[in-house]
VEXKOL-45870 format. One record per residue: x, y negated, z of N, C-alpha, C in turn. Coordinates in pm, whole numbers, always signed. Each point is the difference from the previous one (the first is absolute). Layout:
% residues N
X/Y/Z/X/Y/Z/X/Y/Z
...
This chain:
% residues 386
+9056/+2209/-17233/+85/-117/-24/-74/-127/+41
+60/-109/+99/-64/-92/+8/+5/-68/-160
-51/-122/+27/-48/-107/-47/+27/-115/+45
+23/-33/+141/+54/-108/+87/+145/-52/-92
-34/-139/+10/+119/-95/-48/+67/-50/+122
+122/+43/+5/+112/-74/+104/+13/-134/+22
-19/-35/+138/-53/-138/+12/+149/-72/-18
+120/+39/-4/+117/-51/-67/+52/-9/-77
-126/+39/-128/-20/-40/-150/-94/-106/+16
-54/+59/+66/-150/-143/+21/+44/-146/+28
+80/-45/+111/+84/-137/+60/+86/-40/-131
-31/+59/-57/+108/-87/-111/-107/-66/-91
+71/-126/-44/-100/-126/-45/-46/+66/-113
+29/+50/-106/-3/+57/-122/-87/+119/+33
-22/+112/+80/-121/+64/+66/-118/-61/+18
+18/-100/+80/-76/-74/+55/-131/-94/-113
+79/-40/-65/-101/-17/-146/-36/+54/-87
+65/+168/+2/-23/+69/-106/-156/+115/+85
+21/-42/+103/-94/+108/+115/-133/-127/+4
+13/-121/-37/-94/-105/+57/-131/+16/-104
-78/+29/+68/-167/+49/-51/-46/-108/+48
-171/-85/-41/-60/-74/+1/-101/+9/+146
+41/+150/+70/-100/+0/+154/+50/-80/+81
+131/-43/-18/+71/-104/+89/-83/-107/+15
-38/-67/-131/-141/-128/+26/-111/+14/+55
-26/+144/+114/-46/-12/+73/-17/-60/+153
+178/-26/-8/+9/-52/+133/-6/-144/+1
+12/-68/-130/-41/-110/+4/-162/-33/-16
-74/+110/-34/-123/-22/+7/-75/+21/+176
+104/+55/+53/-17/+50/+163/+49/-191/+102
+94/-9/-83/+50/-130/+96/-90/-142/-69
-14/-13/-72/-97/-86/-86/-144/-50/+79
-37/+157/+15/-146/-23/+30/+21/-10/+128
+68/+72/+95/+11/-73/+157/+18/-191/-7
+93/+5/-80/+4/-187/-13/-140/-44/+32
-77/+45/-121/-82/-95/-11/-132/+35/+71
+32/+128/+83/-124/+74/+103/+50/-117/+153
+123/-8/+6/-7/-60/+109/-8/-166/+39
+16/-51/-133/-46/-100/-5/-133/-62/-38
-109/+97/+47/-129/-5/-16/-34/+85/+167
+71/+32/+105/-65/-7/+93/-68/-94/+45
-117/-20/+111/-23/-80/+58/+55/-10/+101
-9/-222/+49/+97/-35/+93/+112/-64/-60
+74/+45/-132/+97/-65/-58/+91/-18/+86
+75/+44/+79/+113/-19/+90/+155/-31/-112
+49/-61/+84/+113/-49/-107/+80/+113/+27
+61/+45/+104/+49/+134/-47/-12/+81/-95
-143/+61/+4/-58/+80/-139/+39/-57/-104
-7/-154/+2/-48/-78/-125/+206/+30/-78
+74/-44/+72/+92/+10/+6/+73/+119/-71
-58/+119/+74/+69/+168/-10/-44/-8/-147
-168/-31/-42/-18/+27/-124/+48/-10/-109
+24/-133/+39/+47/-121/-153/+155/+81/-43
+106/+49/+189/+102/+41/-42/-34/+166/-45
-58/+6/-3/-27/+194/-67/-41/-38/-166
-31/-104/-74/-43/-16/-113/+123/-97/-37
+101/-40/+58/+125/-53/-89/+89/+136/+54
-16/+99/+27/+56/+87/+10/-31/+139/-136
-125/-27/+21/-67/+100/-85/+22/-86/-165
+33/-100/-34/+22/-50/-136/+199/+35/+5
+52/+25/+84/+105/+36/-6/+11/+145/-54
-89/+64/+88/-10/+153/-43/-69/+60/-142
-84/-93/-28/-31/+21/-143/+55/-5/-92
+87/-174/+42/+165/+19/-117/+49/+116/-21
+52/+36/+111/+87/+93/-6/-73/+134/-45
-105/+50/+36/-52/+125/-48/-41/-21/-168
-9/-121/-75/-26/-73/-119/+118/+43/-92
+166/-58/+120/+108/+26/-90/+67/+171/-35
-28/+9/+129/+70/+157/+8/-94/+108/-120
-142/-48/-18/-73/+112/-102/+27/-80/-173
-4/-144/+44/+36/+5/-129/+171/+45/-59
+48/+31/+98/+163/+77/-57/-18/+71/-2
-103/+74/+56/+21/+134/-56/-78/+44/-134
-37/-92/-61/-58/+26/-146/+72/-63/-82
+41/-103/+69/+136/-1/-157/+118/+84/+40
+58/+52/+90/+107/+70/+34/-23/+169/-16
-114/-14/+61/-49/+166/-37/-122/+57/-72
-22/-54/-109/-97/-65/-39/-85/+162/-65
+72/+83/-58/-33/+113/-31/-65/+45/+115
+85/+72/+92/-70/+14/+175/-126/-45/+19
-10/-158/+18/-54/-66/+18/-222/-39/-47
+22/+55/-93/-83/+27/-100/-89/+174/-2
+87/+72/+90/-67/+153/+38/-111/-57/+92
-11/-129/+86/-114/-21/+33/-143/+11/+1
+45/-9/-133/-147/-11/-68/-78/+148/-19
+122/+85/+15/-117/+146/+40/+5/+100/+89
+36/-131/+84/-46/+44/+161/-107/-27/+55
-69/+109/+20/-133/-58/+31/-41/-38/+154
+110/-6/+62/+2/-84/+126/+18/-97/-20
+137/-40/+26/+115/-124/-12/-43/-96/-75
-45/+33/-147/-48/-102/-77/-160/-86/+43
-65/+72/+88/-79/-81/+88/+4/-159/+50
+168/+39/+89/+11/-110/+50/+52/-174/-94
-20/+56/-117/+47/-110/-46/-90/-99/+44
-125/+32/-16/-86/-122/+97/-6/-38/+113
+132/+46/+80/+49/-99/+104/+146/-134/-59
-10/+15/-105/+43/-116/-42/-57/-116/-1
-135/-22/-93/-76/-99/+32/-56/-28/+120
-47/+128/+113/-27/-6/+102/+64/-138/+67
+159/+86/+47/+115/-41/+45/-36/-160/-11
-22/-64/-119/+43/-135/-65/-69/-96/+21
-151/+58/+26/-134/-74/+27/+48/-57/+148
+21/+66/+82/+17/+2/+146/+66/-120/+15
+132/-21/-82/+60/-99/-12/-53/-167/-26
-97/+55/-124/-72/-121/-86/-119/-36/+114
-58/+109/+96/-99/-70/+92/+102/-114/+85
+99/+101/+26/+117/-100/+124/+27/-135/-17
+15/-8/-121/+10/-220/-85/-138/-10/+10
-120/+44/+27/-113/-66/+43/-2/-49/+144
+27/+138/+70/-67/+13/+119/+178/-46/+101
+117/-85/-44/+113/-20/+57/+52/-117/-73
-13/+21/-139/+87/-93/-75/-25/-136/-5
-119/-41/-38/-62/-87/+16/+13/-155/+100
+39/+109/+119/+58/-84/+103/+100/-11/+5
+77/+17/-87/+172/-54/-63/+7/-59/-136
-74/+26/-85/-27/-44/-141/-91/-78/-52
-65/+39/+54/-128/-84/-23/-90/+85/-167
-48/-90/-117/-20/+15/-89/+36/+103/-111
+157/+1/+51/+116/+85/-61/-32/+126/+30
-7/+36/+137/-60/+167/+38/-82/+7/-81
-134/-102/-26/-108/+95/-59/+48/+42/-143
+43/-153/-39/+44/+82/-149/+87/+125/-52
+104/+34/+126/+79/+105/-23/-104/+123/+78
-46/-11/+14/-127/+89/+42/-96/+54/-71
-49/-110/-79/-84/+25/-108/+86/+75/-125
+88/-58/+1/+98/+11/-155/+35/+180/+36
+25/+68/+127/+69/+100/+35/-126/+97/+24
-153/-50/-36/-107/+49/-14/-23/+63/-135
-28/-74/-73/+31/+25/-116/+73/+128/-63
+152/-56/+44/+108/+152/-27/-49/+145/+94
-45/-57/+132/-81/+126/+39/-123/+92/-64
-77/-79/-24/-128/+73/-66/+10/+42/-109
+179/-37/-103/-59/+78/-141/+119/+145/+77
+85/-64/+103/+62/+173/+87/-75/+114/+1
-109/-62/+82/-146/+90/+75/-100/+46/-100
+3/-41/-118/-40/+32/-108/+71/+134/-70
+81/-54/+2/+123/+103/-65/-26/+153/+61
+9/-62/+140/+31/+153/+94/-90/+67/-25
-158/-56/+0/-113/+43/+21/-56/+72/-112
+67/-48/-144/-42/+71/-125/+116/+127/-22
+125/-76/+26/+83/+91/-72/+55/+121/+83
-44/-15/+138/+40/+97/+87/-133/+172/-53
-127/-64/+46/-54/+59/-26/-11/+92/-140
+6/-78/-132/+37/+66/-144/+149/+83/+74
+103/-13/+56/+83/+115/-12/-75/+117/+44
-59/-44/+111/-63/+122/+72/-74/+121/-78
-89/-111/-95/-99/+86/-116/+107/+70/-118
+84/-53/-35/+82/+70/-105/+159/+56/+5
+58/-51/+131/+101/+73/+41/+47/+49/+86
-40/+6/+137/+30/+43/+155/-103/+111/-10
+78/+64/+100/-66/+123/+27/-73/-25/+164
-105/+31/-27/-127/-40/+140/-115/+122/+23
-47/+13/+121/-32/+116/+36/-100/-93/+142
-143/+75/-4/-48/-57/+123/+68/+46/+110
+37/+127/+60/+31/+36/+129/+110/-110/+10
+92/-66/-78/+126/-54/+20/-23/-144/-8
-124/-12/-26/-29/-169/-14/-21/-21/+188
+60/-154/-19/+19/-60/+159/-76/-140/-43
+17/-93/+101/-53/-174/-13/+62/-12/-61
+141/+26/-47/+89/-112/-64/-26/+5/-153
-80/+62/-62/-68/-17/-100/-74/-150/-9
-7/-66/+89/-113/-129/+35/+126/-115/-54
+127/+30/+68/+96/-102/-27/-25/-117/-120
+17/+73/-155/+9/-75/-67/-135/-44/-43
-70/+32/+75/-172/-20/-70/-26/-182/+91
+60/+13/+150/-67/-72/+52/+62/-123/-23
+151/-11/-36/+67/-170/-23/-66/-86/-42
-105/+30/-99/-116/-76/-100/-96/-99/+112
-52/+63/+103/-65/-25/+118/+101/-107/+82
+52/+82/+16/+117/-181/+71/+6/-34/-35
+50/-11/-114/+10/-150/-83/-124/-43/-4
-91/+51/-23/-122/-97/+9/+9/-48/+121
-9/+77/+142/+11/-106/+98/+36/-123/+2
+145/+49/-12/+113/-92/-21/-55/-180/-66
-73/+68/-134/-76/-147/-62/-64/-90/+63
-107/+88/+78/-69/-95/+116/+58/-66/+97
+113/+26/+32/+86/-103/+88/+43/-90/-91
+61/-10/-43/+43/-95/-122/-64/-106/-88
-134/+40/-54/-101/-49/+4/-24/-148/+50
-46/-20/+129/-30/-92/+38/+116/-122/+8
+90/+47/-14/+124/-109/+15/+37/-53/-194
-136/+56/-34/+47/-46/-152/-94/-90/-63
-132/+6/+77/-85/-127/+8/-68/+101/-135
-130/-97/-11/-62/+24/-104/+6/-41/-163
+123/+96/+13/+74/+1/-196/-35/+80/-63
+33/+19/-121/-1/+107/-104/+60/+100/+86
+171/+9/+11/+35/+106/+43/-71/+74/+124
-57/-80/+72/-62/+54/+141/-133/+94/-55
-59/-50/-109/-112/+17/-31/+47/+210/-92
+109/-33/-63/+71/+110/-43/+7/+87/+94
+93/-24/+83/+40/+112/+86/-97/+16/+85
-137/-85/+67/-53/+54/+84/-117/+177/-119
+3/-35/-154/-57/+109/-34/+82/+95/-39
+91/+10/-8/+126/+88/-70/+34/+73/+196
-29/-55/+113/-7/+62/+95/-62/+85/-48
-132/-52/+29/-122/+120/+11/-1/+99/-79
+43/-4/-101/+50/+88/-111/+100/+113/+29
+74/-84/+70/+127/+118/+49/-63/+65/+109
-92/-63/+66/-63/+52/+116/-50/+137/-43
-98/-37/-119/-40/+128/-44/+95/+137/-81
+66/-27/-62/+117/+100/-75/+85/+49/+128
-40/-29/+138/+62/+33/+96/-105/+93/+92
-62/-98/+44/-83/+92/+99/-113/+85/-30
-57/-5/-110/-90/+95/-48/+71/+99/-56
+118/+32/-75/+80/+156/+15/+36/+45/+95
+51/-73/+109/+47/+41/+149/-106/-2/+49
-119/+48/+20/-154/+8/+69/+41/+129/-43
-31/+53/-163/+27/+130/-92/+66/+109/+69
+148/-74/+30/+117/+66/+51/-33/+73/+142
-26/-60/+78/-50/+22/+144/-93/+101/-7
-126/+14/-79/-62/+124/-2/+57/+77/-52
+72/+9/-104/+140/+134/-13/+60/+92/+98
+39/-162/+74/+125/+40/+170/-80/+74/+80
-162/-27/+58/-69/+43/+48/-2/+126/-17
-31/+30/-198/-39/+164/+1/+113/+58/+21
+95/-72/-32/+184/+97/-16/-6/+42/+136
+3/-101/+116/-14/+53/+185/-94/+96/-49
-123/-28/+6/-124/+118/+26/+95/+152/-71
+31/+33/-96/+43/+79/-78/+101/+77/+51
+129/-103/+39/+103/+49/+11/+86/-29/+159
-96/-79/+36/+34/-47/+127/+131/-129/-2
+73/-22/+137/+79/-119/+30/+120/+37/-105
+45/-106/-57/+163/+37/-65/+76/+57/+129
+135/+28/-77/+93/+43/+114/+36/-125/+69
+94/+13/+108/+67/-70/+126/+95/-113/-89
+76/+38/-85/+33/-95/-72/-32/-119/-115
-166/+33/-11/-64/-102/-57/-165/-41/+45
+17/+4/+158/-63/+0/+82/-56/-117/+37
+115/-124/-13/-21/-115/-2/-126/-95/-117
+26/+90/-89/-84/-50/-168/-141/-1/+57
-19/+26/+132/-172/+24/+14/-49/-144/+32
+112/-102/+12/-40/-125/+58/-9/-82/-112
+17/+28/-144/+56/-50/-109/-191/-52/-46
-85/+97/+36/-191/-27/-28/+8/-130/+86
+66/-29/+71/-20/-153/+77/-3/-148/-91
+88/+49/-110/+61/-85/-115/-94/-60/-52
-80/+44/-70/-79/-41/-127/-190/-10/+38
+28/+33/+143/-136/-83/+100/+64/-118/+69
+103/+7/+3/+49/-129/+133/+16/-115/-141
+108/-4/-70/+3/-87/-100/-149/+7/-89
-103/+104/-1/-114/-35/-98/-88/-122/+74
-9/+22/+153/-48/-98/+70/+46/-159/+28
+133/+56/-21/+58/-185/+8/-30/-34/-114
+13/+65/-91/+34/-68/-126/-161/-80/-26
-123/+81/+37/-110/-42/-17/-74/-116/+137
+75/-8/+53/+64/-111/+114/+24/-112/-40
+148/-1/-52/+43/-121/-55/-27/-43/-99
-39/+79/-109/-77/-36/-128/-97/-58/+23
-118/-11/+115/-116/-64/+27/+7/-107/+15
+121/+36/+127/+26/-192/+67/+37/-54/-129
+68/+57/-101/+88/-96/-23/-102/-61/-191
-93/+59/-9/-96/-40/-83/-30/-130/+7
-40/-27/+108/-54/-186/+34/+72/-118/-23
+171/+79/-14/+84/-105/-48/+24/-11/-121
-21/+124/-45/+7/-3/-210/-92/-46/-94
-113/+19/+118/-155/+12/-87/-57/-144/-2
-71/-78/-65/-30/-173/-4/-150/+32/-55
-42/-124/+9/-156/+35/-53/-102/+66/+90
-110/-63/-37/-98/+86/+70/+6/+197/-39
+11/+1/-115/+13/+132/-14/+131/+72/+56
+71/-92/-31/+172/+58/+120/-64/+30/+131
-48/-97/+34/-64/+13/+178/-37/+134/+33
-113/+8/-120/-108/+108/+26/+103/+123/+36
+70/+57/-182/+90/+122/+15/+99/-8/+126
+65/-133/+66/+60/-5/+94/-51/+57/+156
-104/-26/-42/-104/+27/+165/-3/+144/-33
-90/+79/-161/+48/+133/+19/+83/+102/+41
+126/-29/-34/+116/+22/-4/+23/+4/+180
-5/-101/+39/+15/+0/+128/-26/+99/+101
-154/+44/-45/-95/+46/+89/+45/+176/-61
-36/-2/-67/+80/+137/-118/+130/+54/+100
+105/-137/-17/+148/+59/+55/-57/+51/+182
-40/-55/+58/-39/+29/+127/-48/+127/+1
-133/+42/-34/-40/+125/+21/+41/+112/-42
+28/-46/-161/+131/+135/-79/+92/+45/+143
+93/-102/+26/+111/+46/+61/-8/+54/+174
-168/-35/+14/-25/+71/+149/-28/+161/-68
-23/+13/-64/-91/+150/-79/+171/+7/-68
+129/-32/-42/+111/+95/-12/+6/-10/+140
+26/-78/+75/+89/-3/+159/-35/+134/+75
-152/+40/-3/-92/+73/+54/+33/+150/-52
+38/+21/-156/+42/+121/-39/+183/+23/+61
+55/-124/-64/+174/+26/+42/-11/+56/+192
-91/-69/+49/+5/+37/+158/+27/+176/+11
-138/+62/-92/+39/+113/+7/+110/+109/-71
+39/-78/-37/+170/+36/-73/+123/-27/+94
-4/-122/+108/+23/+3/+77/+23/+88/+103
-95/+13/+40/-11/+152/+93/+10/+106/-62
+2/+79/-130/+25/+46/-59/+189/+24/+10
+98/-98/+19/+127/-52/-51/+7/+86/+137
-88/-77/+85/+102/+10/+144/-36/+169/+53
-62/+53/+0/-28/+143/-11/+110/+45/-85
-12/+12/-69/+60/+63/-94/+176/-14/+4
+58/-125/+66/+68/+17/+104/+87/+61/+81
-138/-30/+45/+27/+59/+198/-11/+117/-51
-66/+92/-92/+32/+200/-36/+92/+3/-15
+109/-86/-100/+133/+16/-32/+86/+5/+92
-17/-113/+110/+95/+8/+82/+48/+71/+76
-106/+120/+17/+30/+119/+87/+73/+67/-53
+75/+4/-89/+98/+82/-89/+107/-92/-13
-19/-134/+15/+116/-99/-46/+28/-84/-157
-24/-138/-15/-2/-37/-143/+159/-18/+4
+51/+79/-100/+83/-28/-69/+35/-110/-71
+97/-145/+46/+3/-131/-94/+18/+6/-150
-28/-90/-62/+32/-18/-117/-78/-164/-42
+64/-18/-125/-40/-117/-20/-179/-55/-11
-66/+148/-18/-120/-2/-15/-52/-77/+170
+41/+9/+122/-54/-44/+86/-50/-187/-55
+76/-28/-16/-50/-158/-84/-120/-20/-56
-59/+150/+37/-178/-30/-35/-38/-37/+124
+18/+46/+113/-70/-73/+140/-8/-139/-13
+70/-78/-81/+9/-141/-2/-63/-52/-96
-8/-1/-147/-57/-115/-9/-134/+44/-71
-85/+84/+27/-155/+42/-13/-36/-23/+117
+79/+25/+144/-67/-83/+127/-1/-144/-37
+97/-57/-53/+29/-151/+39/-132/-55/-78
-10/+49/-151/-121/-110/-42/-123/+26/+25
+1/+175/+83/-140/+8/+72/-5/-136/+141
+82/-8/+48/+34/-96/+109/-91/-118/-44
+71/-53/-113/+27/-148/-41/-176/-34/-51
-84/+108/-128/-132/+65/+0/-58/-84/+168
+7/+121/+95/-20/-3/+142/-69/-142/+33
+130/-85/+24/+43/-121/+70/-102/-117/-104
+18/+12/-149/-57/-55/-53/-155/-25/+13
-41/+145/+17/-132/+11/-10/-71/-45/+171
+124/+10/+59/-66/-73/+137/-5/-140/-48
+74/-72/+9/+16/-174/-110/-105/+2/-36
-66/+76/-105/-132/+1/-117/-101/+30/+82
-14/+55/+141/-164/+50/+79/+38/-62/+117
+65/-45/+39/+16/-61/+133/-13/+75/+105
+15/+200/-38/-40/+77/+96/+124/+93/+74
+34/-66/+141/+125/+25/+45/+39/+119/-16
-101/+142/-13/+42/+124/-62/+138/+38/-121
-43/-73/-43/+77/-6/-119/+144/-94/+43
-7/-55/+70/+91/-100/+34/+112/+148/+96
-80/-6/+61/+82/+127/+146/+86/+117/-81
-126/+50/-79/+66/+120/-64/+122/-90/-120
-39/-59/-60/+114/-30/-117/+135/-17/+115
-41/-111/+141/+129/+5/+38/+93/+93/+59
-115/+118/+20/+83/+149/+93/+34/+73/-126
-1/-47/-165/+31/+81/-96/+136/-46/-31
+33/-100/+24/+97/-112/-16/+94/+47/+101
-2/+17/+105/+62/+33/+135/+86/+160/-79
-98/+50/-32/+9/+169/-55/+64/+11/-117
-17/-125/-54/+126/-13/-166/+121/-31/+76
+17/-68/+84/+115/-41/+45/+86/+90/+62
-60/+81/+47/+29/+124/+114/+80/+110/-148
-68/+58/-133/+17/+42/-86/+87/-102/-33
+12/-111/-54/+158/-21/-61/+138/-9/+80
-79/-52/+104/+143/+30/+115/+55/+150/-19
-67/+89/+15/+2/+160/+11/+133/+47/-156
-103/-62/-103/+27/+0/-129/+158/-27/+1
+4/-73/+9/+140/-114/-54/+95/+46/+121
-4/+47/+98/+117/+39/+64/+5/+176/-56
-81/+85/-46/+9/+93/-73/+71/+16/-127
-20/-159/-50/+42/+13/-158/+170/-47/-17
+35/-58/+145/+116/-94/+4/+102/+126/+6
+44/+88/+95/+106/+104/-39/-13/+82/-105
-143/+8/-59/-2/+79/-156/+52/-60/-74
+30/-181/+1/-4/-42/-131/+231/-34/+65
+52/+14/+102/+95/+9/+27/+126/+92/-50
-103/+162/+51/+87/+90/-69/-64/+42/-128
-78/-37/-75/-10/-9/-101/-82/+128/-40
-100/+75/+109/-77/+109/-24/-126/-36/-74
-33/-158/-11/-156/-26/-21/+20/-64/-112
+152/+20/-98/+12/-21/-108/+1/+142/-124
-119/+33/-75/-23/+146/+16/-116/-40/-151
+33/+1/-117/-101/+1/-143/-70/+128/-52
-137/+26/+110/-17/+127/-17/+20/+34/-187
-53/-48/-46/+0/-13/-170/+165/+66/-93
+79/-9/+121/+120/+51/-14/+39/+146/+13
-140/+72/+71/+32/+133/+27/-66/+129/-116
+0/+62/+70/-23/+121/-73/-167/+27/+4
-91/-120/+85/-118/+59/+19/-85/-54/-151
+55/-61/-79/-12/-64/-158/+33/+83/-75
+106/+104/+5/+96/+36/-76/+93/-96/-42
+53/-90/+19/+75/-73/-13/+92/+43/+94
+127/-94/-54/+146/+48/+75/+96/-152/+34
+41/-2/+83/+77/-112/-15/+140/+17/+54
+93/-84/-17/+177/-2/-28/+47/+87/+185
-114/-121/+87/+28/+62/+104/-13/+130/+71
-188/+75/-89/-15/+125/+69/+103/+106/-84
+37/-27/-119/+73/+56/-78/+139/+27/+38
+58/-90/+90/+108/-5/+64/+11/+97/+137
-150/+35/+67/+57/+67/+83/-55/+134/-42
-62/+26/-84/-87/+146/-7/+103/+68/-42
């Protein structure tokens, strides 16, 4: 007996939110970070400058909407809705929510500004805030399900275990941009340590995680063809551990006052630089790692699914990492490669998004695994055709 839901149950609006899972905020975490990858090429061409700004009032459109459609489906299907939580996939992605949101909150830095002025930062800062106690959330409460109610198994563990660990880490990024446009206040002085903080509740479990993934490959070898993509997901929580210890540096000198501010400021600085050449240097080989691992699949054929939305945005903030750290050494290496990584995110969301556009049409890539039978759970729709 299949299992397949009829995609002419699916097109109907009332499907459509009752099927809407939280991996969808991956594609706003995919279009997000191109924004703000391509408006950090070098050269600044107004074209680019242009395409970007419109891919990030596009991508705050898409967040609405992926925002409204999940929150109906928890007050509308709210029972349903709530089997999430012991799925030990699906419930992963809730940390592409905050993901998703940050992307946005960099965009009123790195766009708004030059329409708002003052106002961006504050709705920036203010939408910081609501992010980091998100990324908090994901990062404690995802994991406690894991320990006391999902069912988990190494051969079956993939990257996307990293999801809700790493939001903590962007958002810290995220601070260091923000930061400097807040001058040397209390609040600046706040959030530049409540970064570093998140920095850590982020990237030192996702260090953990990665030697897991490692032994799980060694052990059990590549996942299957359909979660093949998750190998690019180790890009995540080195690409954002490096920015984040990036922008947190720079952005010390603006929070910090005093000779002793100076001092920790100059630390900090020198700290964020070399930390994030020593992640850049490990994610590289995760990198090649992704793309191998790949190119094996492809000889058989990847099967789409929404999971491809990992090619995007663990490249993008390895990119952004990249580009930065050329900025920070003045060494065009870093400059070349961040921009041929950038070229290669772009190539992946183009790819992406014309893949995801007839799924999300006839209504096949509307699909709550949490709804099936691999939970024991049952829902109105599989019940209807079994």
């Amino acid at each position: 007996m299949s299992l397949s839901i009829p995609f002419n149950q699916l097109v109907r609006p009332r499907e459509v939110v009752r099927q809407f899972t939280p991996n969808w905020f991956t594609a706003t975490m995919g279009t997000g970070i191109l924004a703000l990858a391509l408006g950090l090429l070098p050269g600044h061409l107004p074209v680019i400058a242009r395409l970007a700004e419109s891919l990030w009032w596009f991508n705050m459109v898409l967040f609405a909407l992926c925002s409204i459609l999940y929150g109906a489906r928890w007050v509308f299907y709210f029972d349903e809705a709530r089997r999430i939580f012991g799925h030990g996939t699906m419930c992963m992605f809730f940390g592409a929510i905050p993901m998703g949101l940050i992307t946005i909150v960099n965009g009123f830095i790195a766009f708004g500004i030059a329409h708002w002025g003052d106002a961006a930062v504050r709705i920036a800062a203010d939408l910081w805030w609501l992010d980091a106690v998100m990324a908090l959330a994901c990062g404690w409460g995802v994991p406690f399900l894991m320990f006391t109610r999902q069912d988990h198994a190494l051969e079956r563990m993939t990257g996307v275990w990293l999801l809700p660990i790493v939001a903590a880490e962007v958002t810290a990024g995220s601070a260091g941009l923000i930061i400097p446009h807040l001058g040397a206040t209390a609040e600046a002085r706040t959030m530049l340590f409540i970064g570093y903080g998140l920095w850590a509740t982020s990237v030192l479990p996702a260090l953990g995680i990665l030697v897991i993934l490692f032994l799980r490959l060694v052990l059990h070898k590549l996942p299957g063809p359909d979660m093949a993509v998750t190998s690019w997901l180790a890009l995540g929580p080195l690409g954002t551990g490096a920015l984040g210890l990036l922008t947190l540096g720079e952005a010390a000198g603006h929070a910090l006052t005093g000779e002793a501010g100076a001092t920790l400021a100059s630390a900090a600085h020198g700290v964020g630089v070399i930390g994030a050449a020593i992640l850049w240097g490990y994610g590289l080989w995760w990198w090649v790692i992704a793309m191998l691992a790949t190119a094996y699949h492809l000889r058989d054929g990847l099967p789409f699914n929404m999971g491809w939305w990992g090619f995007t945005f663990p490249l993008g903030v390895y990119s952004v990492a990249t580009l930065d750290l050329g900025a920070e050494t003045g060494l065009a290496m870093y400059t070349v490669l961040g921009s041929v990584f950038v070229v290669l995110l772009a190539g992946f969301w183009t790819l992406v998004t014309l893949r995801t556009l007839p799924g999300v049409y006839d209504g096949r890539l509307f699909d709550a695994p949490c709804l099936s039978q691999e939970t024991g759970l049952r829902g109105p729709v599989l019940a209807s055709i079994a």
